[in-house]
N, C-alpha and C positions, 0 to 999 in steps of 0.2 A: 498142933495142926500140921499137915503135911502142907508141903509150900508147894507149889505150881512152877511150871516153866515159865520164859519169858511172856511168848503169847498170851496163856491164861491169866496169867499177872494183869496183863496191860488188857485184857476184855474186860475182865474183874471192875478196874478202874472206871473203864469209859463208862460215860452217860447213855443211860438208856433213853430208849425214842420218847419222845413226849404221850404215848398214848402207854408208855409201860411205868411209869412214874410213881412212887409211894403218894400217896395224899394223905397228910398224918391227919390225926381228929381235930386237931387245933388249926388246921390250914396251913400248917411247914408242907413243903415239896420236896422230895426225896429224888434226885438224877444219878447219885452215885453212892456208892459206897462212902466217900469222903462226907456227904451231905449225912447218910445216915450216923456215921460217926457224929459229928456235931450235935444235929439232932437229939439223939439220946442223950447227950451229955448233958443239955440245955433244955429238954420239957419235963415237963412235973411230972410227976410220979402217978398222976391222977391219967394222965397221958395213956404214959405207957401201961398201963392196967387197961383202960380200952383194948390198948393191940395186942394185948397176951394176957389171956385168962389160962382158964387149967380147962378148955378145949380148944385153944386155936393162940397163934402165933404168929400174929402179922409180918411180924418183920424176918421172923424166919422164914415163912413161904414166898415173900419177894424176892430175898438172898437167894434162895433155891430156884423159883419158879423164872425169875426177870433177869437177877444177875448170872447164876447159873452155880456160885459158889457153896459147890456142895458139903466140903469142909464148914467151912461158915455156916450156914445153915444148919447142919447137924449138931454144932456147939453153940449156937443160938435157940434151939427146938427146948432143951433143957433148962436156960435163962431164965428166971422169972423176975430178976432185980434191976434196974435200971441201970444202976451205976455199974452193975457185972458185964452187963450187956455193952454197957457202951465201950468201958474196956477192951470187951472181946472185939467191938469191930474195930475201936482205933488200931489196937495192935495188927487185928490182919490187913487192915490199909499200910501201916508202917510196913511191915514184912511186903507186901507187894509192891510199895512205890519204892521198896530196897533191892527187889528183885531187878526192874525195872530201869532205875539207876543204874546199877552196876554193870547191864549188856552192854 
């Protein structure tokens, strides 16, 4: 995935308003990226099959639509496993809180 500048790094991160929020099936709340990472790592598989069937992909159109992480989003769209998924976002959290650090 193409890494972002400082700026986008550090929007990436922040918490979104309370009215742009993930609200998973199970009642977890999603404000960042870091939450969604956790998340996936931590609900049941029964979970995440609510939020991505083979027409829709919740947690991709949040990444895309709320966080703006177009990258992310487009390598979450193809995701269908949990544990792949969650993967994907800890690493792009890591990579951006590395961005981030380093200014």
């Amino acid at each position: 995935m193409k890494l972002p500048d400082f700026d986008l790094a550090s929007h990436y991160l922040d918490a979104v308003p309370e009215d742009k929020r993930f609200f998973c099936h199970d009642g977890y709340i999603f404000a960042t990226l870091e939450d969604l990472a956790g998340g996936l790592n931590s609900m049941k598989v029964s979970i995440f099959k609510y939020h991505v069937t083979s027409e829709k992909n919740d947690f991709c159109s949040w990444v895309y639509d709320v966080i703006g992480d177009v990258e992310l989003a487009s390598a979450l769209r193809s995701c269908k496993d949990k544990r792949a998924a969650a993967r994907l976002v800890r690493k792009r959290v890591d990579d951006l809180k590395n961005i981030v650090r380093k200014a």
